[in-house]
N, C-alpha and C positions, 0 to 999 in steps of 0.2 A: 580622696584619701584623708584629707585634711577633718572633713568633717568626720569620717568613721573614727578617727583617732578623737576627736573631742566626746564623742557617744560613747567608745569603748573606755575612754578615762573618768565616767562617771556614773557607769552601769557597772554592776556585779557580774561575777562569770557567769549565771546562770543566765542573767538576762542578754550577755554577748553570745550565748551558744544559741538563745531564742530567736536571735536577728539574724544571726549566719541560717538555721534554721528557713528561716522565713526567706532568705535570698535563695536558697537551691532551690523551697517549694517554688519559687516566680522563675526559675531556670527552667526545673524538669514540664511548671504549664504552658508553656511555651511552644511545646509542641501540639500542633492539631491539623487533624486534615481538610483539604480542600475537595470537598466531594461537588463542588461544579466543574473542575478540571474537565477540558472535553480532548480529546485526541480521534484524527481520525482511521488510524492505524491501532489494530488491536494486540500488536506485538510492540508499535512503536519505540523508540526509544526517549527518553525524556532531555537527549542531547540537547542544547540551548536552552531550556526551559530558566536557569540563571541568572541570565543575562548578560553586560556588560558595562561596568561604572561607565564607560565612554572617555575615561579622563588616568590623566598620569598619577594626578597628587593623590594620596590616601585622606590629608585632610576634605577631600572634596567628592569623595566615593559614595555614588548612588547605595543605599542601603538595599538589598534583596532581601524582598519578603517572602521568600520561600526557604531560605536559609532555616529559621526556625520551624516550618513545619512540613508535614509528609503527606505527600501523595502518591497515592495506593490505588487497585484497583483489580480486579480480577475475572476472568471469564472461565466459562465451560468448554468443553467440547464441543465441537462440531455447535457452538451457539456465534451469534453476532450479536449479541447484546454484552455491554460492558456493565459491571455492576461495583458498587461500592459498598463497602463493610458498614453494616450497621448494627451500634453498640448499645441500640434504645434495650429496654424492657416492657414494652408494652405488650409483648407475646412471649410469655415465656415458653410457651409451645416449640416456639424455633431454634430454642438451643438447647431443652432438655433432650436426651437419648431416646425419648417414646413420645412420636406425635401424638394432640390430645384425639387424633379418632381411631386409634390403636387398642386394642386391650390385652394384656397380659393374664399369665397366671398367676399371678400375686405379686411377683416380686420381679423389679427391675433387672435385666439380664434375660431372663425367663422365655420360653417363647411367646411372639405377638402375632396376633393378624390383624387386620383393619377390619370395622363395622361396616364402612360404607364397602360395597360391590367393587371389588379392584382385582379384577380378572388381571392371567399372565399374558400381555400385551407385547410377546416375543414368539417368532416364530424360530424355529430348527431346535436345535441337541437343547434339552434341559436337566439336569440333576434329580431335579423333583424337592429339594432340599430349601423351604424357605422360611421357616420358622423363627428363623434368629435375622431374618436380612434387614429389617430395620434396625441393626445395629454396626453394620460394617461397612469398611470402606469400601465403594466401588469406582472405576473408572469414570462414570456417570455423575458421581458425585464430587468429582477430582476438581479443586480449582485453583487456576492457573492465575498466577500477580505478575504485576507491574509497578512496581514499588520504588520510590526514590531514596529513601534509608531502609534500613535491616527495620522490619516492624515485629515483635514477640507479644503473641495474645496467649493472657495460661490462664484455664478458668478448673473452678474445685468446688463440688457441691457436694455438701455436705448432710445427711436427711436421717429422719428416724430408721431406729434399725442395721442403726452404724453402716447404712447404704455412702458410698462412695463413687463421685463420675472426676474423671480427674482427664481436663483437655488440655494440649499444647500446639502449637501453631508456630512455627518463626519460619520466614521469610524474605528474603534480599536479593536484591540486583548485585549477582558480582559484576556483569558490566550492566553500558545500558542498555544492552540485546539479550542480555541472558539474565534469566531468575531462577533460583532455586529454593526449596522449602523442604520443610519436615512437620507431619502430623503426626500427633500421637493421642488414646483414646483407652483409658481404663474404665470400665465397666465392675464395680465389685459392690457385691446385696448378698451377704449371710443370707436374709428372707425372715421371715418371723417364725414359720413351720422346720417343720425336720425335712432334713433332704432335698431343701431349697436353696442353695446358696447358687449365686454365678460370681463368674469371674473372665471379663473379656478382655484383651490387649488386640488393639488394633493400629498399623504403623505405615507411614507414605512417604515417599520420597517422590518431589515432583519437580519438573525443570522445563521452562521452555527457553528456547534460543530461536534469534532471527538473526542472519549472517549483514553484516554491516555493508553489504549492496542488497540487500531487503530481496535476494534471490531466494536465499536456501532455510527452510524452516523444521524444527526439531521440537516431537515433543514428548518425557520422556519419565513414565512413573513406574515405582516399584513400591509396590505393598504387598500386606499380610496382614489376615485376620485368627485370631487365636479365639474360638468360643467354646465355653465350660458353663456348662448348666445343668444342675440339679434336675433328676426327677423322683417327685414321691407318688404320683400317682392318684394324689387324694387324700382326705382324709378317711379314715375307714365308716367313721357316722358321724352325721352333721347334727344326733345331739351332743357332742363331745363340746361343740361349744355352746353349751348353756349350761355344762358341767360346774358348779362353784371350784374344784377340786381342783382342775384343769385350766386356770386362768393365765397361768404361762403355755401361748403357744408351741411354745416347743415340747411339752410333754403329751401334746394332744397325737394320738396312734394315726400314721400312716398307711397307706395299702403298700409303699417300698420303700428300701432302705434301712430300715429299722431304726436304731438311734446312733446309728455310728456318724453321723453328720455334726458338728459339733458349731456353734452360729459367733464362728472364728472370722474376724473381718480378713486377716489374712493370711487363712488358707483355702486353696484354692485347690485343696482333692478332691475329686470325682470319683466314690464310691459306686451310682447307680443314675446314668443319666447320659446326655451329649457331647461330647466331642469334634467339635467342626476345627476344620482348619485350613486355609487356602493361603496361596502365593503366587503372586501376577505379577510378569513384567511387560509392558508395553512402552513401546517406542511407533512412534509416527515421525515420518520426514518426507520432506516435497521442494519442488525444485521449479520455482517460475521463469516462463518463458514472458517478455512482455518489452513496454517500455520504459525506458531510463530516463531521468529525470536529478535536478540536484538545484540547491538554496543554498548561495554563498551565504555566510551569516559575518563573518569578516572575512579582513585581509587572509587569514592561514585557517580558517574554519570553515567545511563544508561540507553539507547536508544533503546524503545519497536520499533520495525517491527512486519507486520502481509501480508502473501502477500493470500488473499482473493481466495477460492473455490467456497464457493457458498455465497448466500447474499438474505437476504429475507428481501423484504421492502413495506413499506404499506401508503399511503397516503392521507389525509382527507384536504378536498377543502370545504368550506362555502363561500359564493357568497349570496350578498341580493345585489340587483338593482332596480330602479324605473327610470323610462324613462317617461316623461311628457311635453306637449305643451300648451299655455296657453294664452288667450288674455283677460286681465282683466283692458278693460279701463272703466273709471268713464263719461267721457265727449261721450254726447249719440250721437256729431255728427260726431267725430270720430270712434266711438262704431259702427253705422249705415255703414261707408266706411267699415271698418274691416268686419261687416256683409255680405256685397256684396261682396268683394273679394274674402272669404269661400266657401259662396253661388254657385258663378261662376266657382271657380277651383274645389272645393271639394262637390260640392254637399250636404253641410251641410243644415241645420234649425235652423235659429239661431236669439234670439229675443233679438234687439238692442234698447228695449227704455230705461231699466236701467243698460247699458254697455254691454258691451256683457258674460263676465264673463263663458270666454268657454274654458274651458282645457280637454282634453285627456290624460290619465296614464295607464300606464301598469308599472307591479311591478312583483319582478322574486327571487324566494329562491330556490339556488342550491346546494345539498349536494351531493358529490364524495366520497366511497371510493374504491381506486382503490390497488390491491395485488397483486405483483411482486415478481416471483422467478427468480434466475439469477446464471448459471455457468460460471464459469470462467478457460477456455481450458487451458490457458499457467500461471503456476503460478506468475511469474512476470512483464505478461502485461497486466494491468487493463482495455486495448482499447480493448481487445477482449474478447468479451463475448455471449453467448446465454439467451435470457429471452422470460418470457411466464407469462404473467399477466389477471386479470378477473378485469374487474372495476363494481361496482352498482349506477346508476345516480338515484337521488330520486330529484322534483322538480317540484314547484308551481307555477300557474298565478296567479295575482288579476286585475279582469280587471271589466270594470264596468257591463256586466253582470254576472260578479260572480268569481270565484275561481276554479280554475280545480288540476287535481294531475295526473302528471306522471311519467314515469321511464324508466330507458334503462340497460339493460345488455352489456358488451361492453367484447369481447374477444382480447386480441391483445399482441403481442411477435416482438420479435428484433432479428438481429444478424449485430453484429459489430465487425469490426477488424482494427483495426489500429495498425501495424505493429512497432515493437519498433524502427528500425529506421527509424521510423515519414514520412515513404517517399507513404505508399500508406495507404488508407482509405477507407475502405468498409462497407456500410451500406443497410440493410435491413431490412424495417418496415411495420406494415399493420396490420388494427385494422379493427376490423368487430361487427357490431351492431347487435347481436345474436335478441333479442327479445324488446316489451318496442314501446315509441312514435317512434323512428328512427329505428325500425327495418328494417335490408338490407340495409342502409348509410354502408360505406366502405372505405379504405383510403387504399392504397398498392402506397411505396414510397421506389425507389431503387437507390444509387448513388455509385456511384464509382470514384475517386481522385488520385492524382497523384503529387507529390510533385516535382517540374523539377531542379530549383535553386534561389537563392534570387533574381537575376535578372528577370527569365522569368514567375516566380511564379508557380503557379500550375493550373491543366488542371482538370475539374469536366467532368463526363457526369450524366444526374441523368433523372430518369423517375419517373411519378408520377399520377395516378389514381385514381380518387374519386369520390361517390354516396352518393350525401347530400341532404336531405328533405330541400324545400323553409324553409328558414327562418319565426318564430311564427308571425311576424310582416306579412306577407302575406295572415296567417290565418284568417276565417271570426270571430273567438271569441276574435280577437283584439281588442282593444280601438283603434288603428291606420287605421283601413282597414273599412275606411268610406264606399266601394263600397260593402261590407259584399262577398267578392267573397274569397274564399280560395282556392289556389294553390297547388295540390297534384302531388305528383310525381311519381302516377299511369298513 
């Protein structure tokens, strides 16, 4: 203090605001993570990790170096690999909204497919609806932390064409068995054309828990994805751009919508285009049978083990979705183009003197619950195990000639081994659709792994086999399947 008082009685206030300055930036660097942390429990808790001075005096107290910084970490479902956040940019691939072997129709939001060959690699019930799914959150893509402070990542990209992606992330241990988080995911591109804008909001709540005798485990997400995207259909001639006249995109003519689209970053009406909207809750929990075990760490401190026998786990999926296309213009002379353009590609009947005011919906309520038993061969390696599971699918259409009800029974088991010293990885899975809409759909998926060194990585071979009924959207009881022709896989 002595000396800040001598510095501050001979610096001006601007140069004392500079040095207080410069003392929070060496506060706030102070944090950073330790991404060699290893743990062998993927739920673990970070109890002890602290430590203890060992001694009475404060003048004599061991310094904790983890005090100043965070360790993080997070996993998948149904994955044994722990993984750590990385903040490089050497791929900006990995954090923009559109992988780079994706293509779009012009505009970010817009629907994508992939270039390379990526067949639907699920067997039983499908929507048929995928156009926008590289952009929304899925259970699949859920991950789960392990955090020792509250960590908040918020990222904002900002691109020509007043395009907007706007992410948030925060996550925390409220104890040290339980973590919970919140994602959030704005997708917004006016577009450069008429009748192109999108506007996506995507939202997750995610939490796991392991009970503090390391018996009982919870794991438990709710999201929603909101997708709005533009369609124009084209432009009406591709000489329109080499037009001098027409150098602003947006005046260049459409085949839909007309120019009622206005290239507003925020608004987010849907004049003539898609409508997706879905909401999932899932919960998972299981309950180990095994052996008990505990690590005095002092006199009043002490650290339950449980290394898991068997494990019985049961899990319930709710799923509401609606999927809709819509051309609701007011101006009858645009209305009347929109009419022709349906007419000609889709074979529709469609009467354009007071707008056309033509949408298509299909709407989808899916309920899973699916009952897992699971042994486990070696008592202290939780990669290898045997399971044998029964799922019951119960699930509804509403489509506009009416409302249907079906169901699947679905049989399917595992065997996995992943070897404690992490060098080989053996999996075997296969799920077969006993009875129900998809009966005979079938999935058998075998891989085998090899761990070589940090240099040359590791070496997969994996085989993989499946029998999936066309997609409901193929069906003729669709609101989508204007040709009323239905696909069977007879």
């Amino acid at each position: 203090m002595a000396i800040l008082k001598k510095i501050f009685g001979k610096v001006s206030l601007l140069k004392k605001i500079g040095v207080l300055a410069g003392l929070v930036l060496i506060t706030e660097l102070g944090f950073a993570q330790l991404p060699n942390f290893k743990s062998d429990n993927p739920l673990g808790s970070f109890k002890g990790m602290r430590g203890n001075s060992g001694s009475d005096t404060i003048a004599f107290q061991h310094r904790d170096d983890l005090k100043d910084s965070i360790t993080i970490y997070y996993f998948h479902l149904n994955s044994l690999k722990k993984e750590f956040l990385d903040s490089s940019l050497n791929d900006y691939g990995k954090v923009y909204t559109i992988p780079p072997e994706y293509v779009t129709l012009g505009n970010n939001g817009n629907a994508a497919y992939p270039i390379l060959f990526t067949p639907q690699l699920k067997a039983g019930w499908d929507a048929g609806f995928h156009a926008f799914d590289v952009y929304q959150f899925t259970i699949d893509n859920t991950r789960f932390f392990q955090t020792t402070k509250p960590y908040t990542q918020l990222g904002y990209y900002l691109a020509s064409g007043k395009e907007q992606v706007v992410k948030v992330l925060q996550t925390q241990n409220i104890k040290p068995n339980w973590n919970f988080g919140i994602d959030y995911q704005l997708i917004s591109a006016p577009g450069y054309f008429q009748t192109q804008n999108s506007n996506h909001n995507s939202y997750r709540f995610f939490s796991n828990y392991r009970g503090k005798r390391k018996r009982y485990g919870a794991y438990f997400v709710l999201m929603g994805n909101k997708i709005n995207s533009s369609e124009n259909g084209g432009i009406q001639s591709d000489s329109s751009l080499q037009d001098p006249s027409l150098k602003q995109r947006l005046t260049i003519p459409v085949n839909l919508g007309g120019d009622n689209e206005s290239p507003n970053v925020f608004s987010t009406k849907i004049n003539t285009g898609n409508l997706y909207k879905n909401f999932t809750v899932f919960f998972r929990q299981s309950y180990d049978l095994g052996k008990r075990d505990s690590i005095i760490i002092n006199d009043s401190t002490k650290d339950y083990l449980f290394y898991p026998k068997l494990r019985f786990e049961h899990t319930l999926t709710f799923t509401s979705s609606s999927y809709q296309f819509k051309d609701t213009l007011s101006d009858p002379t645009f209305a009347k183009s929109d009419s022709a353009f349906f007419q000609n590609n889709y074979d529709t009947t469609l009467n354009p003197t007071y707008g056309l005011n033509f949408q298509v919906k299909d709407r989808w309520k899916f309920v899973s619950n699916d009952f897992v038993i699971r042994q486990f061969p070696d008592t202290k390696n939780l990669g290898q195990y045997i399971e044998a599971g029964l799922r019951v699918e119960n699930f509804s259409g509403y489509f506009s000639s009416g409302k249907k009800n079906f169901y699947n029974l679905v049989l399917h088991g595992e065997y996995r081994n992943k070897t404690r010293n992490q060098k080989w990885d053996a999996n075997l899975h296969g799920e077969f659709y006993a009875t129900g809409f998809n009966a005979a759909d079938f999935n058998v998926y075998a891989s085998l792994a090899r761990a070589l060194n940090k240099k040359l990585g590791d070496v997969q071979v994996t085989f993989q086999n499946i029998n999936r009924s066309p997609s409901y959207i193929y069906n003729g009881s669709s609101s989508f399947n204007f040709a009323n022709n239905s696909l069977t896989k007879k």
